[in-house]
N, C-alpha and C positions, 0 to 999 in steps of 0.2 A: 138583722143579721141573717145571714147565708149561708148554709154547711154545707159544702161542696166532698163528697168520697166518689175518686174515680175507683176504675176495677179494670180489666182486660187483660193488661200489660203482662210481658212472660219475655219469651225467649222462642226466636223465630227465623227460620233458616231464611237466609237470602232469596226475594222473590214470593216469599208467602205473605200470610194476611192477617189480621188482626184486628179486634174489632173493640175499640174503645170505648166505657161505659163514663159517664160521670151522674150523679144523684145529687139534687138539690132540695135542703131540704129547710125551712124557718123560715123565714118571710118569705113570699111566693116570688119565683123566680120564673112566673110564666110570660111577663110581658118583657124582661130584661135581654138584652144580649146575651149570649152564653157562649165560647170562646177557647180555642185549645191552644197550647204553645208548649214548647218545649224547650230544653236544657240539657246540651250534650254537655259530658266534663271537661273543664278548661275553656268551656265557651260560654258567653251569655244566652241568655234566655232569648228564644226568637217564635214569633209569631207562627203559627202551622194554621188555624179556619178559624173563622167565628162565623155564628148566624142570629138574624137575626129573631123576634119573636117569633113569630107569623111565617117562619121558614122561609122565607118569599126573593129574602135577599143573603149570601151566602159569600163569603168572602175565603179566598185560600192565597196562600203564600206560593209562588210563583212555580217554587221547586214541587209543590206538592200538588199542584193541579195537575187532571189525570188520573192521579193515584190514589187521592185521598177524596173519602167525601163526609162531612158532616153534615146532621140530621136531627132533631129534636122531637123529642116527645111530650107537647106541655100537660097533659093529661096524668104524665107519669113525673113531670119535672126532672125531668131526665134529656141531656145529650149526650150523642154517640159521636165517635169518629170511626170510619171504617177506611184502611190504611190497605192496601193493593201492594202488590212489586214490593216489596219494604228492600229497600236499603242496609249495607253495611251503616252507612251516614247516619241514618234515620234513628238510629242508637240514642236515645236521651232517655232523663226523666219528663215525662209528657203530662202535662199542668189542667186543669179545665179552671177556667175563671170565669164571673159574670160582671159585667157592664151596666149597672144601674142607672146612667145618666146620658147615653150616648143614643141618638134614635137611630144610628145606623151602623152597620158593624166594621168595627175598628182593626188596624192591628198596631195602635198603640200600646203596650201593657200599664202602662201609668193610669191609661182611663179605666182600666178594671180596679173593681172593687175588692171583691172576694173571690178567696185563690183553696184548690184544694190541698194537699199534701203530695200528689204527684204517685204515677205509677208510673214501674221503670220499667223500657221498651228494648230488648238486647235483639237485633238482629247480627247473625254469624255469617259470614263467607263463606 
């Protein structure tokens, strides 16, 4: 098993920044994928970066390159998101998940394993 508790998340005017924490903790989550996505209301869950172990290989969702970068820290079994320009859009619950079976990182969410509780990200106009 996997305890995933992310942290960051608030309320953030249009064009500021924000910097996404997630904490992994019970079986070691240092050589797995690790993996954000998000959940605006009324809409499904969609894919925002995943990386992989070894940071080496780094995957983002098309709207969010540029703007966003994920980063890991296996020492601390910990991934970040760090979120630039934020969007009215960019508005969801923001997920961190890990990937226990995948050698290369996904943005299918079915291949993740373990999911955390989600912090919710309000940017304003």
């Amino acid at each position: 098993q996997v305890q995933l508790v992310e942290s960051g998340g608030g309320l953030v005017q249009a064009g500021g920044s924000l910097r996404l924490s997630c904490a992994a903790s019970g079986r070691t989550a240092r050589t797995y994928i690790m993996g954000w996505f998000r959940q605006a209301p009324g809409k499904e869950r969609e894919f925002v970066a995943a990386i992989m172990w070894s940071g080496t290989i780094r995957s983002y969702a098309d709207s969010m390159k540029g703007r966003f970068t994920i980063s890991r820290d296996n020492a601390k079994n910990a991934v970040y998101l760090q979120m630039n320009s934020l969007k009215s859009e960019d508005t969801a619950v923001y997920f961190c998940a890990v990937d226990v079976r995948s050698a290369i990182p996904t943005s299918d969410g079915k291949r993740y394993d373990y999911w955390g509780q989600g912090t919710q990200v309000t940017v304003s106009s």
